[in-house]
C-alpha positions, 0 to 999 in steps of 0.5 A: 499534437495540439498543433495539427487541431484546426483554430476553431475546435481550438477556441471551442474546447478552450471555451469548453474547458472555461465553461466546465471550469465555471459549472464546477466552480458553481455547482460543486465548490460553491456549496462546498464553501456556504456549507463550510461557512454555516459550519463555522457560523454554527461553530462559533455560536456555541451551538452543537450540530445536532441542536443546531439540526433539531433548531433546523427541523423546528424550523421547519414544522413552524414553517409548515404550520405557518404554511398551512395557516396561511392555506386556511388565511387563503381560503377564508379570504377568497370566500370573503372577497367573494361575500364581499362582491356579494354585499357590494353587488347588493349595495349598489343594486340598493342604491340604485333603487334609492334612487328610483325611489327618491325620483318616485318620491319627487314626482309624486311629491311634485304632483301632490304639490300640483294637486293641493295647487288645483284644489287650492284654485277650486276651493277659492273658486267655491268661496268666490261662487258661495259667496255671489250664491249668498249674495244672490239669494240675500238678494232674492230673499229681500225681494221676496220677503219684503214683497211678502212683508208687506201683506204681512208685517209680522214676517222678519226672517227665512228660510231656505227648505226645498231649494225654496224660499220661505219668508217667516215671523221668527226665524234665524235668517233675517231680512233687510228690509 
């Protein structure tokens, strides 16, 4: 009878029988023999089964404390990342603005620096100018007065009131003469 099966169903249910041999071996001796060996480790730790399932299900109430710590650890996590983009958000939106300041900061001090130069200049200039101005006017007072001292000897001395040149006897400003 198995010589009338044509060669091909042949190889297929030889491949068939193999692969069925292998699931078996996979799915239902395997876990025989693990089983077998933890009973054997079990046994041989002087361990009953029953402390030994007891151990299991401590086990496993741990672990689902572990798990729901770690749910919370998760959580917690997720909303610091998130304060945390917040705070990195605001430190570079405040690091730019620094640094709008410090450019601010620099051009103003720049242009105070500018100003004070400007002022400096004008302030020189005033100098310069009050200087001729006094020179001028010491001028004028000596022509004045000593034109004027000469009808009256007593006068020594000026003032200026009124944007006007008074010659006088007793007076602070003297007169070169």
């Amino acid at each position: 009878m198995i010589d009338n099966i044509p060669p091909l169903k042949k190889i297929i249910i030889l491949v068939s029988s193999i692969l069925l041999v292998f699931l078996i071996i996979v799915f239902i001796i395997k876990p025989n023999m693990l089983g077998y060996g933890i009973y054997q480790q079990v046994k041989s730790s002087n361990i009953s089964i029953e402390d030994y399932g007891k151990k299991i299900q401590e086990l496993e109430s741990k672990l689902l404390v572990s798990d729901t710590n770690l749910s919370s650890c998760i959580f917690f996590n997720d909303k610091f990342s998130i304060e945390l983009e917040k705070c990195i958000d605001k430190f570079f939106a405040c690091k730019e603005d620094k640094f709008n300041f410090d450019i601010s900061v620099n051009d103003y001090e720049e242009t105070i620096k500018n100003l004070q130069d400007d002022l400096d200049e004008r302030n020189n200039d005033i100098d310069n100018l009050q200087n001729q101005f006094d020179l001028l006017v010491n001028n004028i007072v000596n022509n004045i007065c000593c034109k004027a001292k000469i009808d009256n000897p007593n006068i020594d001395s000026y003032i200026l009131e009124n944007n006007k040149i008074i010659c006088l006897e007793e007076g602070e400003l003297k007169i070169s003469c």
